[in-house]
N, C-alpha and C positions, 0 to 999 in steps of 0.2 A: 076727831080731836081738832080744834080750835087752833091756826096759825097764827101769830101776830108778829107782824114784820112792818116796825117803824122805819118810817120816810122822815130825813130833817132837808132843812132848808138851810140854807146857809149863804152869808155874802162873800163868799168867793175865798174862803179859807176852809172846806169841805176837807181840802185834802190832809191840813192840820190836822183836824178833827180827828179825821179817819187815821194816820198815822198812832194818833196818841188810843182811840180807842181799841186798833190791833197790838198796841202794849200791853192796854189790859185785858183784854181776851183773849189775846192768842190767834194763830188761824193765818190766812192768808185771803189778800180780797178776793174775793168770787167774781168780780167784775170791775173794770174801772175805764171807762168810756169819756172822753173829756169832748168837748166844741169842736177841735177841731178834726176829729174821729169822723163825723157826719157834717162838715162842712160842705157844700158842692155849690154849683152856680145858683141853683133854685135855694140854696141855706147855705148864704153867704155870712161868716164869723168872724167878728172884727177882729184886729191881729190883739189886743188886749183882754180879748174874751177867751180867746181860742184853748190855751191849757187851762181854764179853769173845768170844772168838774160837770158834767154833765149826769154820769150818775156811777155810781161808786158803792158797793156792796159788799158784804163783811160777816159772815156765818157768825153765830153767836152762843150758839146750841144747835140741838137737834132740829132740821129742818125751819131756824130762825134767820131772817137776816136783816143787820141793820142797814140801811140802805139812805143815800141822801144823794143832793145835788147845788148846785150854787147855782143861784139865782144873777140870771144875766143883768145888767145895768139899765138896761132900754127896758126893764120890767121893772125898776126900780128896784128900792132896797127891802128887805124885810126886816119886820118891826120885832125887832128883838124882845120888847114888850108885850107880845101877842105870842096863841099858842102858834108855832111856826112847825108842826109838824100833824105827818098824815100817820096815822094808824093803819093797816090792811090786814085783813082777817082771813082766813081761809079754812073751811072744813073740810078735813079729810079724815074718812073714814078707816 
């Protein structure tokens, strides 16, 4: 059977997001990992990056999860015009 478990991208309101999507769904996040979680001397986090969302994950159904992260500044912004999310698929038998 076929997984799909969408990745969005987001400019630094992920956690909005995710709040109002656990209203609708229900559930409790499965993961919430922010910047300054993996901060260290080798992955230095500027102090305005640091609580933003690094990745943040949210059951949707059976074996589904929506999953996202914000996109740091020094990467620039994402085009909210473009499709800004990943797909991942996974078979399991």
């Amino acid at each position: 059977m076929l997984k799909i478990n969408p990745w969005i991208n987001f400019n630094g309101n992920a956690q909005e997001a995710f709040d109002f999507y656990k209203s609708v769904f229900g559930g409790e996040f499965a993961k919430v990992v922010r910047f300054k979680d993996i901060a260290s001397d080798e992955f230095p986090v500027a102090e305005k990056e640091e609580n933003k969302i690094m990745r943040i994950a949210l059951p949707i159904g059976k074996g589904t999860l929506l999953i996202a992260n914000d996109v740091p500044e020094v990467l620039g912004r994402v085009n909210e015009q473009e499709n800004r999310s990943k797909i991942f698929g996974k078979y399991r038998k």
